[in-house]
mmCIF file of the N, C-alpha and C atoms, coordinates in Angstrom:
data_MODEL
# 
_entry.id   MODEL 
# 
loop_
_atom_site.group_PDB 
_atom_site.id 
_atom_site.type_symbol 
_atom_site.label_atom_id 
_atom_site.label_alt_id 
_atom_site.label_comp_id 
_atom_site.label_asym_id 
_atom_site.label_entity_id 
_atom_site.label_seq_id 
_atom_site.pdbx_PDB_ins_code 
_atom_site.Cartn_x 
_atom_site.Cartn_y 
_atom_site.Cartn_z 
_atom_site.occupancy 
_atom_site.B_iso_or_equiv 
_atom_site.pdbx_formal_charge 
_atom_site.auth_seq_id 
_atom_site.auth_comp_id 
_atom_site.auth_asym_id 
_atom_site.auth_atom_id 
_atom_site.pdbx_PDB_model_num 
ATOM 1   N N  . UNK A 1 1  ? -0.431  -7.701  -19.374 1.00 0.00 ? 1  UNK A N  1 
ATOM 2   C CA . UNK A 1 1  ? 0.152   -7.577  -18.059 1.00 0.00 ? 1  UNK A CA 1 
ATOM 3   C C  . UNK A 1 1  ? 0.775   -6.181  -17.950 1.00 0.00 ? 1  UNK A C  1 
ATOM 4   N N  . UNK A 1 2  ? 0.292   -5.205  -17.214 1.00 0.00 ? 2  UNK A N  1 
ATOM 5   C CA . UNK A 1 2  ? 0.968   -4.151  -16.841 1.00 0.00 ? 2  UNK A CA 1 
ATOM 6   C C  . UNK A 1 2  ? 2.244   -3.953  -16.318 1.00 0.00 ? 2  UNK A C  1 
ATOM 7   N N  . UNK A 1 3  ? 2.793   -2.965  -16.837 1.00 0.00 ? 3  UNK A N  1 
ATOM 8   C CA . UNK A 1 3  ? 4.334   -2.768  -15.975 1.00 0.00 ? 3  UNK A CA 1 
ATOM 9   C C  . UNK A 1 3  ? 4.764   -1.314  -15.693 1.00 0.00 ? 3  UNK A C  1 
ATOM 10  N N  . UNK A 1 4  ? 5.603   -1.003  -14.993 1.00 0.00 ? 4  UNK A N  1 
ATOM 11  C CA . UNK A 1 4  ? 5.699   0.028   -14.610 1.00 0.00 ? 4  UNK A CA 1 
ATOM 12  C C  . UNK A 1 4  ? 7.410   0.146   -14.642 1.00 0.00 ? 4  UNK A C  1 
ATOM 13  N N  . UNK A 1 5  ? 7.611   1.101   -15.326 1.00 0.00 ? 5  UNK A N  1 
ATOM 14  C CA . UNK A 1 5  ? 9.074   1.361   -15.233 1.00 0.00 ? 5  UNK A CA 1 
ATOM 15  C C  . UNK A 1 5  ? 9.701   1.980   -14.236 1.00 0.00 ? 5  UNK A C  1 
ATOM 16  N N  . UNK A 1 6  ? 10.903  2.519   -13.287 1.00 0.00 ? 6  UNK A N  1 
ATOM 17  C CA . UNK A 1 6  ? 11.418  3.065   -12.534 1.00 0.00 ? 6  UNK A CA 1 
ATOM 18  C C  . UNK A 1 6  ? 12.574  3.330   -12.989 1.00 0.00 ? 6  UNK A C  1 
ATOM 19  N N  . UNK A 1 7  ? 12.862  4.221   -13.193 1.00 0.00 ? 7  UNK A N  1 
ATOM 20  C CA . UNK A 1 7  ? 14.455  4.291   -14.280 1.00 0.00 ? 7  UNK A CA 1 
ATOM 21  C C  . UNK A 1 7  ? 15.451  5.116   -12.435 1.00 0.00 ? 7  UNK A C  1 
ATOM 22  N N  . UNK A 1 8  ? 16.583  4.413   -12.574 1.00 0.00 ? 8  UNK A N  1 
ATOM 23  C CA . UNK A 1 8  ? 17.770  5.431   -11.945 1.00 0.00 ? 8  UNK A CA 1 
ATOM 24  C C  . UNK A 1 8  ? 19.061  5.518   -12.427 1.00 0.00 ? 8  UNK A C  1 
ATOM 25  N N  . UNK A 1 9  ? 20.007  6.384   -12.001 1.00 0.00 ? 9  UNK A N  1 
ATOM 26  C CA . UNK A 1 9  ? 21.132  7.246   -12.985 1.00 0.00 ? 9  UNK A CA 1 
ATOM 27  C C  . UNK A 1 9  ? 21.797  5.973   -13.966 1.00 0.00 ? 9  UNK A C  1 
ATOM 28  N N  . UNK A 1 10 ? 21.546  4.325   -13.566 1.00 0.00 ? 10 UNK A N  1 
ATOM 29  C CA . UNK A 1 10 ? 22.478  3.770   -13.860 1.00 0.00 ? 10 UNK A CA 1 
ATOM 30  C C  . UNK A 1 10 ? 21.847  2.800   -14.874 1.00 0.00 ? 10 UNK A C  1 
ATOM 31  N N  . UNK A 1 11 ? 20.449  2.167   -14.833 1.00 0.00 ? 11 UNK A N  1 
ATOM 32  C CA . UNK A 1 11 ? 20.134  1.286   -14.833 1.00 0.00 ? 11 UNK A CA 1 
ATOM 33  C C  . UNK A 1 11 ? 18.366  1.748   -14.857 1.00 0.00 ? 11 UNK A C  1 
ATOM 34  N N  . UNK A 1 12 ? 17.740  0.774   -15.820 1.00 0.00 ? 12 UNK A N  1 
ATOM 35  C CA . UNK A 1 12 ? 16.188  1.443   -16.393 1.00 0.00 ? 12 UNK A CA 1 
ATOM 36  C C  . UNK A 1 12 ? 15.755  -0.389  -16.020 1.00 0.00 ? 12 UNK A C  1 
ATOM 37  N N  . UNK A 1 13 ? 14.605  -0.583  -15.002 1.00 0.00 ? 13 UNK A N  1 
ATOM 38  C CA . UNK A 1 13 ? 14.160  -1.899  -14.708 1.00 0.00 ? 13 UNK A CA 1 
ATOM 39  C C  . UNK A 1 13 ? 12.759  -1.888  -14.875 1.00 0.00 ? 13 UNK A C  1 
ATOM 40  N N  . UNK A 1 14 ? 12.182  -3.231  -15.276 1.00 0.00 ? 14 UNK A N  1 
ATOM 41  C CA . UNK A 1 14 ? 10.979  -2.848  -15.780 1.00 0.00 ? 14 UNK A CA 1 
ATOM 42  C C  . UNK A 1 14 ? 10.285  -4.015  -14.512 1.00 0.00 ? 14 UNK A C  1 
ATOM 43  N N  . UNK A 1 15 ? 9.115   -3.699  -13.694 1.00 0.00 ? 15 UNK A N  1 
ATOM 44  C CA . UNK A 1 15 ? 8.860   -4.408  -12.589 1.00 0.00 ? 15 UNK A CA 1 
ATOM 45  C C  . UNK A 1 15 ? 7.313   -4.750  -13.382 1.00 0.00 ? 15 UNK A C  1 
ATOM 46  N N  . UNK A 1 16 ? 6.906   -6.135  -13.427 1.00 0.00 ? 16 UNK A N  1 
ATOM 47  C CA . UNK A 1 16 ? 5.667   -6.731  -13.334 1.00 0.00 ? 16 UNK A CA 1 
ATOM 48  C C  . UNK A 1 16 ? 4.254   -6.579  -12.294 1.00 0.00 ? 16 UNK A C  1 
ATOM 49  N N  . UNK A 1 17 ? 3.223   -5.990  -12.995 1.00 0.00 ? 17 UNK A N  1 
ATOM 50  C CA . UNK A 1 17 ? 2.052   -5.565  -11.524 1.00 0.00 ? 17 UNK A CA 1 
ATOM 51  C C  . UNK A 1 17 ? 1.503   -6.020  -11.728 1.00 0.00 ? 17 UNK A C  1 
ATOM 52  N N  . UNK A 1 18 ? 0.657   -7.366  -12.262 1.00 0.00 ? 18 UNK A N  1 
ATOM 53  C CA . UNK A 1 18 ? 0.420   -9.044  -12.010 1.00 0.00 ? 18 UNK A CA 1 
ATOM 54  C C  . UNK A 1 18 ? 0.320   -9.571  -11.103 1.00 0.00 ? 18 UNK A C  1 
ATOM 55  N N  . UNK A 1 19 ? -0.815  -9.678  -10.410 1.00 0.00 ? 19 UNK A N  1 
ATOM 56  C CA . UNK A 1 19 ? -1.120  -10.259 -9.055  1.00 0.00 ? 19 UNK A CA 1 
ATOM 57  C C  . UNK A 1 19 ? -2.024  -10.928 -8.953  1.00 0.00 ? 19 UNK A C  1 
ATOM 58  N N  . UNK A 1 20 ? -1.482  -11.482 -10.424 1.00 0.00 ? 20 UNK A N  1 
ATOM 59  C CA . UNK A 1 20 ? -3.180  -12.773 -10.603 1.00 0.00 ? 20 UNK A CA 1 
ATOM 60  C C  . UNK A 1 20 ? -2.760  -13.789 -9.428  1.00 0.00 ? 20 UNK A C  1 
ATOM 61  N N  . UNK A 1 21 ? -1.560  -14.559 -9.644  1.00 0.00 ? 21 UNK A N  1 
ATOM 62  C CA . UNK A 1 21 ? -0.865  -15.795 -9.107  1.00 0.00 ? 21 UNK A CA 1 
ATOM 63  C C  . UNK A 1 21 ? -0.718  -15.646 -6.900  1.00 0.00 ? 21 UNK A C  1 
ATOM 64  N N  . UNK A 1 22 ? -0.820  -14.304 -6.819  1.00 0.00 ? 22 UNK A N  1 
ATOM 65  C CA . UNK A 1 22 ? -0.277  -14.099 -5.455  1.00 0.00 ? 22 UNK A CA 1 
ATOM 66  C C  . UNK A 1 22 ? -1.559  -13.054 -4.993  1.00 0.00 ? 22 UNK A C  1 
ATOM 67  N N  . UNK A 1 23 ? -2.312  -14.238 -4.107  1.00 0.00 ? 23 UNK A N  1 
ATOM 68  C CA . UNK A 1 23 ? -3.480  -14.162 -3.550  1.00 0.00 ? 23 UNK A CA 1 
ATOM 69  C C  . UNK A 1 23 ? -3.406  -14.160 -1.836  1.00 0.00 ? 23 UNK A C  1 
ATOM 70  N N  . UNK A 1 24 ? -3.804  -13.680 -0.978  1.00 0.00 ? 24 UNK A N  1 
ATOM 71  C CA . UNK A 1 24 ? -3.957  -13.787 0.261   1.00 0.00 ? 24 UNK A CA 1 
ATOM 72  C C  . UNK A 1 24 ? -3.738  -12.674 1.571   1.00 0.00 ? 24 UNK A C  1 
ATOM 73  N N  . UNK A 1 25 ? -3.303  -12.731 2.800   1.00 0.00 ? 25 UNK A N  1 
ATOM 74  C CA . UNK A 1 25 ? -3.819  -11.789 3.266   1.00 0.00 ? 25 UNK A CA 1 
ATOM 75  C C  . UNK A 1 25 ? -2.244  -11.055 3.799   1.00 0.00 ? 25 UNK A C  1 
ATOM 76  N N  . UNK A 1 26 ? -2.255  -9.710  4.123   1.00 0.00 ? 26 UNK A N  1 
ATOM 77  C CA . UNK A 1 26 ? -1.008  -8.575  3.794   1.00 0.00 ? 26 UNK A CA 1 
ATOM 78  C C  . UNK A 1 26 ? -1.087  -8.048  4.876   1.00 0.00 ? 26 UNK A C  1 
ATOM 79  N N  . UNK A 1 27 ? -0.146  -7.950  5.668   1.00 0.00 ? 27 UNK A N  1 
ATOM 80  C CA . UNK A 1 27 ? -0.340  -7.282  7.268   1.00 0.00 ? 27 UNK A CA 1 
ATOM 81  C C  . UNK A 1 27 ? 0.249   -5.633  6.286   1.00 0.00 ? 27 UNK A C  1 
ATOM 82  N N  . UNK A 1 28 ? -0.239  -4.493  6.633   1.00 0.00 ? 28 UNK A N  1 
ATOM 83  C CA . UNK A 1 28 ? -0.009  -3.035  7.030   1.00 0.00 ? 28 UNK A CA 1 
ATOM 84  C C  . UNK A 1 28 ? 0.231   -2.662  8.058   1.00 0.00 ? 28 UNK A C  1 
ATOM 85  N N  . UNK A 1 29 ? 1.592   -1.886  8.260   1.00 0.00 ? 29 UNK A N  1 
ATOM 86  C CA . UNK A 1 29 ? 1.989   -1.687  9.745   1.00 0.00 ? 29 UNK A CA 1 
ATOM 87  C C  . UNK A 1 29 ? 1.924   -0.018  9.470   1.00 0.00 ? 29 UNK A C  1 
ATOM 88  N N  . UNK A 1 30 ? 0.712   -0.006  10.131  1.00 0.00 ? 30 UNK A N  1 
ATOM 89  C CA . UNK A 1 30 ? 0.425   1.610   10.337  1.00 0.00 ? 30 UNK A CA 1 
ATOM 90  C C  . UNK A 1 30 ? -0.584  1.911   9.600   1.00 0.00 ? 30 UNK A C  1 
ATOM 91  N N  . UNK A 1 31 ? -1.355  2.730   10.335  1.00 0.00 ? 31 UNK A N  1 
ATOM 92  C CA . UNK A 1 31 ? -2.606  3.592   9.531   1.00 0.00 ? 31 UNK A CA 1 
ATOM 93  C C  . UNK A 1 31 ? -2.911  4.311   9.135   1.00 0.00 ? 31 UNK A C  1 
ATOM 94  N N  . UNK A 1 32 ? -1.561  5.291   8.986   1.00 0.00 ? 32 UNK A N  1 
ATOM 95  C CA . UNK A 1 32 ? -1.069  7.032   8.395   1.00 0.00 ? 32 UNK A CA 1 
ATOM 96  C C  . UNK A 1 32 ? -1.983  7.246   6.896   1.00 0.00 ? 32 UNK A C  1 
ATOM 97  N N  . UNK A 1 33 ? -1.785  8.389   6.470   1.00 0.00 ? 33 UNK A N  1 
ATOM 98  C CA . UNK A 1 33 ? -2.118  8.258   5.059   1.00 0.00 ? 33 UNK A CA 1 
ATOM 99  C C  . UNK A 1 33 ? -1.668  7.419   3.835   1.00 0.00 ? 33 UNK A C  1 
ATOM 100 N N  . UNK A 1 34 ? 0.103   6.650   4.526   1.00 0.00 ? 34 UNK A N  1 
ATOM 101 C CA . UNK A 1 34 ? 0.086   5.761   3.459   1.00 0.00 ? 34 UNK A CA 1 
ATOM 102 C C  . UNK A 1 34 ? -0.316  4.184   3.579   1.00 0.00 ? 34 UNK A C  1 
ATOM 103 N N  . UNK A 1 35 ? -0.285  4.041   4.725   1.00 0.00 ? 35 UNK A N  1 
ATOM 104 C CA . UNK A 1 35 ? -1.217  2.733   5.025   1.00 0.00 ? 35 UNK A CA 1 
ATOM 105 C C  . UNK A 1 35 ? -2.596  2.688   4.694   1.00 0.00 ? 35 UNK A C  1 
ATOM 106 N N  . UNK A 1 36 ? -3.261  3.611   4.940   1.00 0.00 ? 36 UNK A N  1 
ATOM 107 C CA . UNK A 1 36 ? -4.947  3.589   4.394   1.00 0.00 ? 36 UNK A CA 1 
ATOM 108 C C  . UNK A 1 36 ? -4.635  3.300   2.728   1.00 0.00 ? 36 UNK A C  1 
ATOM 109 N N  . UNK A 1 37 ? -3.769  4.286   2.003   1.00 0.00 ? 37 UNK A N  1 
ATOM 110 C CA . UNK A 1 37 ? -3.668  4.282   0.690   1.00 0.00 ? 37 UNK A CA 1 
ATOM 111 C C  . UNK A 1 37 ? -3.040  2.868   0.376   1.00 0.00 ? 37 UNK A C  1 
ATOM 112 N N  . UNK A 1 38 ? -2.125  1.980   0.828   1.00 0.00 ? 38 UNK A N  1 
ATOM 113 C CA . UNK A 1 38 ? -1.542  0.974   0.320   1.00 0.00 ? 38 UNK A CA 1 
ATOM 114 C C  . UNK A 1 38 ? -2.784  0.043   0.871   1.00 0.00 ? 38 UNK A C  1 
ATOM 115 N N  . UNK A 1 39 ? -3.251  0.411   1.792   1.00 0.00 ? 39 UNK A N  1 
ATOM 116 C CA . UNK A 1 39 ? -4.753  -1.025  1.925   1.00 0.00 ? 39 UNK A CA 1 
ATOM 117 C C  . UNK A 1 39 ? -5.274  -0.784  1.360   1.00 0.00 ? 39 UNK A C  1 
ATOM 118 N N  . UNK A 1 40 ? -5.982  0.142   0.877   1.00 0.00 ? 40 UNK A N  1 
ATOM 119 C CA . UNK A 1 40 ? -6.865  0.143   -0.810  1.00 0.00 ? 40 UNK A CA 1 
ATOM 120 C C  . UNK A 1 40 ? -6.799  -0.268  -1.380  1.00 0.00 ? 40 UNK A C  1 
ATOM 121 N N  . UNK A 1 41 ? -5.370  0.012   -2.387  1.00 0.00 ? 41 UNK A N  1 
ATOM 122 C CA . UNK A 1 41 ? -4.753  -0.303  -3.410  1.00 0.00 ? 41 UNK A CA 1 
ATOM 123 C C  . UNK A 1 41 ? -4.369  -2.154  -3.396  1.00 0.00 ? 41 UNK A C  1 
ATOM 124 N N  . UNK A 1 42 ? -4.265  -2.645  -2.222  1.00 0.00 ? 42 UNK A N  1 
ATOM 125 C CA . UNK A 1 42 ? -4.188  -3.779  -1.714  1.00 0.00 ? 42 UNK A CA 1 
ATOM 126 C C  . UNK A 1 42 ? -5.448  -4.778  -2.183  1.00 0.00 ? 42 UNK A C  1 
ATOM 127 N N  . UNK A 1 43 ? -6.595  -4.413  -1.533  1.00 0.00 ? 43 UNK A N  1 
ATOM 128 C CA . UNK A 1 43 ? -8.014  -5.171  -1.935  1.00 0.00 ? 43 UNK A CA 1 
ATOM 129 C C  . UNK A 1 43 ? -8.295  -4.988  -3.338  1.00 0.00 ? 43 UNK A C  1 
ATOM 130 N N  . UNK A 1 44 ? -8.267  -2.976  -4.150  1.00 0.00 ? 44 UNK A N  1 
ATOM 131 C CA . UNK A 1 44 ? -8.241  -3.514  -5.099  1.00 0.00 ? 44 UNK A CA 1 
ATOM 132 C C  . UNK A 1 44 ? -7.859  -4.608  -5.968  1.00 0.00 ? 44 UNK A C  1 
ATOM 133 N N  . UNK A 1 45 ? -6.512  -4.732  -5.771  1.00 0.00 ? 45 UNK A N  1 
ATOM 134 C CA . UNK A 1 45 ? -5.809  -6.154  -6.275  1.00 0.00 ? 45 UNK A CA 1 
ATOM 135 C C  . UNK A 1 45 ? -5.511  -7.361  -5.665  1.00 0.00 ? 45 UNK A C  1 
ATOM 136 N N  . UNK A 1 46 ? -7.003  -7.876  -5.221  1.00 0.00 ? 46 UNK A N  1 
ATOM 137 C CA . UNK A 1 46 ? -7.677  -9.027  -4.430  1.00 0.00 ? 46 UNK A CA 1 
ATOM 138 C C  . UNK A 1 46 ? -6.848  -9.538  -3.754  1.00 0.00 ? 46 UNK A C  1 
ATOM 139 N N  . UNK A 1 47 ? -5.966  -8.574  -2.986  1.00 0.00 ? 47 UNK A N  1 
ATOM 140 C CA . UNK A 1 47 ? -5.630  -8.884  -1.317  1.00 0.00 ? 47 UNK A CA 1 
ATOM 141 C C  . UNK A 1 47 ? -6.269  -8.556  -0.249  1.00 0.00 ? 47 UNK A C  1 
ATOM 142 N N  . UNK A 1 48 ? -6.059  -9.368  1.115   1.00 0.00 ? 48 UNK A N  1 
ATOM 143 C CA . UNK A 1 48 ? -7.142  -8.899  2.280   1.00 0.00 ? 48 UNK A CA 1 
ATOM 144 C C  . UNK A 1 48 ? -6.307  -8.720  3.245   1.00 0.00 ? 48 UNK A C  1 
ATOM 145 N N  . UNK A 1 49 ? -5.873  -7.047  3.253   1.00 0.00 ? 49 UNK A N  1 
ATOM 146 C CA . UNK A 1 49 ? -4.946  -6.320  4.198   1.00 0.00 ? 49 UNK A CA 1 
ATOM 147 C C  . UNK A 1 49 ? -5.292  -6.252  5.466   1.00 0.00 ? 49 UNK A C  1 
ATOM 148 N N  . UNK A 1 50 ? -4.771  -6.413  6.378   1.00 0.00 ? 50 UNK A N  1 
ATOM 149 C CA . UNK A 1 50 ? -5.013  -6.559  7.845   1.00 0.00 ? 50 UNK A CA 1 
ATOM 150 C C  . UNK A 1 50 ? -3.897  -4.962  8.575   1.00 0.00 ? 50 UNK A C  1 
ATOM 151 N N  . UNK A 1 51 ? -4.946  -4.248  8.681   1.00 0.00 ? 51 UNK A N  1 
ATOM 152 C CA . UNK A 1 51 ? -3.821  -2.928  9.216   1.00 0.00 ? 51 UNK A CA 1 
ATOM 153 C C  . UNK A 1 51 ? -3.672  -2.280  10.776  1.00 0.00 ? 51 UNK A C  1 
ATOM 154 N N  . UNK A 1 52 ? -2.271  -2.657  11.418  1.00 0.00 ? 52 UNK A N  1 
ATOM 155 C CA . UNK A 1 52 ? -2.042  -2.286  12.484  1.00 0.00 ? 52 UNK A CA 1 
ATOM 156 C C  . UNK A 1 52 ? -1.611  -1.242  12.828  1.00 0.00 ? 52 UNK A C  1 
ATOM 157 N N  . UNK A 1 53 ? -2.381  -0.844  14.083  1.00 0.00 ? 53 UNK A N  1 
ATOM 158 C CA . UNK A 1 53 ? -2.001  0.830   14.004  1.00 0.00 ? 53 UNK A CA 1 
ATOM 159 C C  . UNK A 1 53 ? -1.756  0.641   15.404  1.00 0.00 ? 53 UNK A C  1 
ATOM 160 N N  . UNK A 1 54 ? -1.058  1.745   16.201  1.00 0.00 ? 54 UNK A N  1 
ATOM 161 C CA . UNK A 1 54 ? -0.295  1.493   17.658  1.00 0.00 ? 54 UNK A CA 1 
ATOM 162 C C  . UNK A 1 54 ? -1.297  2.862   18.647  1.00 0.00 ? 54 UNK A C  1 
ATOM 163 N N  . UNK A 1 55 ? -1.737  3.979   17.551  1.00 0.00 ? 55 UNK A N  1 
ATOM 164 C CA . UNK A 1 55 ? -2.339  4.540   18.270  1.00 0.00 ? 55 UNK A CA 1 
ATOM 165 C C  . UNK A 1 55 ? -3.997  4.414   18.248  1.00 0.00 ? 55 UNK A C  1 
ATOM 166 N N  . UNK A 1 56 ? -4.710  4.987   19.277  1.00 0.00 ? 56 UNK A N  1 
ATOM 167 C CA . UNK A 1 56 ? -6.359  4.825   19.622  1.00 0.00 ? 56 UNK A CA 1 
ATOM 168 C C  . UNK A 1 56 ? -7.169  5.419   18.327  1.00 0.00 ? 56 UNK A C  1 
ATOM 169 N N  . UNK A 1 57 ? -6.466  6.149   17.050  1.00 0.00 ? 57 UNK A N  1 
ATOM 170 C CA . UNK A 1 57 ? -7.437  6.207   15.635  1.00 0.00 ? 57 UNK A CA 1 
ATOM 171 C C  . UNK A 1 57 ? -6.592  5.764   14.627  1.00 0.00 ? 57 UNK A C  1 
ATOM 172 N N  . UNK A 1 58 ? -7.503  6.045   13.815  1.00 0.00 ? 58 UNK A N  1 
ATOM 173 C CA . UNK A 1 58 ? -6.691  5.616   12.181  1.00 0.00 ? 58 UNK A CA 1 
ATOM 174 C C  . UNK A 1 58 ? -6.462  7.077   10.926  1.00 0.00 ? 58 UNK A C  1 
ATOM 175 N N  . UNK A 1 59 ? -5.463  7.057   11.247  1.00 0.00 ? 59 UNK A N  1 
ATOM 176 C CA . UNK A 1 59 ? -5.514  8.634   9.874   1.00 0.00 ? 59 UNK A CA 1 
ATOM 177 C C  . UNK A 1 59 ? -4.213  9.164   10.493  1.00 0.00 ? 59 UNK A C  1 
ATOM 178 N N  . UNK A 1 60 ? -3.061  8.445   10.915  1.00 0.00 ? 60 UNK A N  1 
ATOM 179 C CA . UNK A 1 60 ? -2.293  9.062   11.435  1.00 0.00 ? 60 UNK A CA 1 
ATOM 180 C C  . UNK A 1 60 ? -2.062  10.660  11.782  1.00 0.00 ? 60 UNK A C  1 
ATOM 181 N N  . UNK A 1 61 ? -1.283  11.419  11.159  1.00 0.00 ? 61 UNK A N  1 
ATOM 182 C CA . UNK A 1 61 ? -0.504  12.774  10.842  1.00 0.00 ? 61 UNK A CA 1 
ATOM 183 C C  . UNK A 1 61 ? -2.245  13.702  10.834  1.00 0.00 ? 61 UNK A C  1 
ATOM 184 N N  . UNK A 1 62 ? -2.798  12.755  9.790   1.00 0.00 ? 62 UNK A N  1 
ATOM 185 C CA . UNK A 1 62 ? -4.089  13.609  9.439   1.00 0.00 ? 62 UNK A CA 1 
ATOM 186 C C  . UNK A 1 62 ? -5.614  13.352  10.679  1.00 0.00 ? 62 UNK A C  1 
ATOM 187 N N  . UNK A 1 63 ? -5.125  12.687  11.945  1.00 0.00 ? 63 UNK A N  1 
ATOM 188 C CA . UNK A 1 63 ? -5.762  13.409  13.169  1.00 0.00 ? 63 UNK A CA 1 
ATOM 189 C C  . UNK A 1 63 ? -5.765  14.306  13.722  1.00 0.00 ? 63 UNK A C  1 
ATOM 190 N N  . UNK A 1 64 ? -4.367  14.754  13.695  1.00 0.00 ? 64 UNK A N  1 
ATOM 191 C CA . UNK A 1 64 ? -4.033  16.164  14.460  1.00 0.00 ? 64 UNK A CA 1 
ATOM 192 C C  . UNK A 1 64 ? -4.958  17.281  14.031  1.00 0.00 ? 64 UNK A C  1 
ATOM 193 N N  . UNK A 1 65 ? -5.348  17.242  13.030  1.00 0.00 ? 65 UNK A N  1 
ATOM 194 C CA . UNK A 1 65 ? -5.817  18.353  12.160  1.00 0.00 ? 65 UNK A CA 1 
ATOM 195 C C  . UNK A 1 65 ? -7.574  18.970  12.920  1.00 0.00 ? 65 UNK A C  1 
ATOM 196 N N  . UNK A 1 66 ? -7.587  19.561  12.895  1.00 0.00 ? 66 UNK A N  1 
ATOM 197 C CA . UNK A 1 66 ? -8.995  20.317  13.468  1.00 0.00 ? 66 UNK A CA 1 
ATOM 198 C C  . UNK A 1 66 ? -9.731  20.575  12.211  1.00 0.00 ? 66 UNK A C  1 
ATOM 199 N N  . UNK A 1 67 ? -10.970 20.689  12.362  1.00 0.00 ? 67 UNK A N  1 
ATOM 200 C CA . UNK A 1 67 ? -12.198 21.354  11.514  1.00 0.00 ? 67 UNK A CA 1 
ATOM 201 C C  . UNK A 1 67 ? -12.908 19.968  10.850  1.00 0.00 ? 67 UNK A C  1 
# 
């Protein structure tokens, strides 16, 4: 079982990334670059993300962009 540490000034916690047991579907609110990236990362680990976005594309910040 993988884990991932996060240490801060006070206190070092060790969080479980085990997602055998917790199966099903994950609303994403927003479609920016970190919503595309957390729905990925989502299905990889056999969830089925449902992602809402408020504007007419998906790629938030990274529409504006030309070329």
């Amino acid at each position: 079982m993988p884990s991932r540490k996060f240490a801060t000034k006070k206190t070092t916690c060790w969080v479980s990334c085990d997602s055998s047991s917790m199966k099903g579907t994950v609303a994403v609110i927003c479609a920016g670059p970190g919503g595309i990236v957390a729905a990925r990362w989502l299905l990889a680990q056999g969830f089925e993300p449902t992602i809402f976005e408020q504007g007419p594309m998906l790629g938030g910040q990274w529409t504006s962009f030309q070329g």
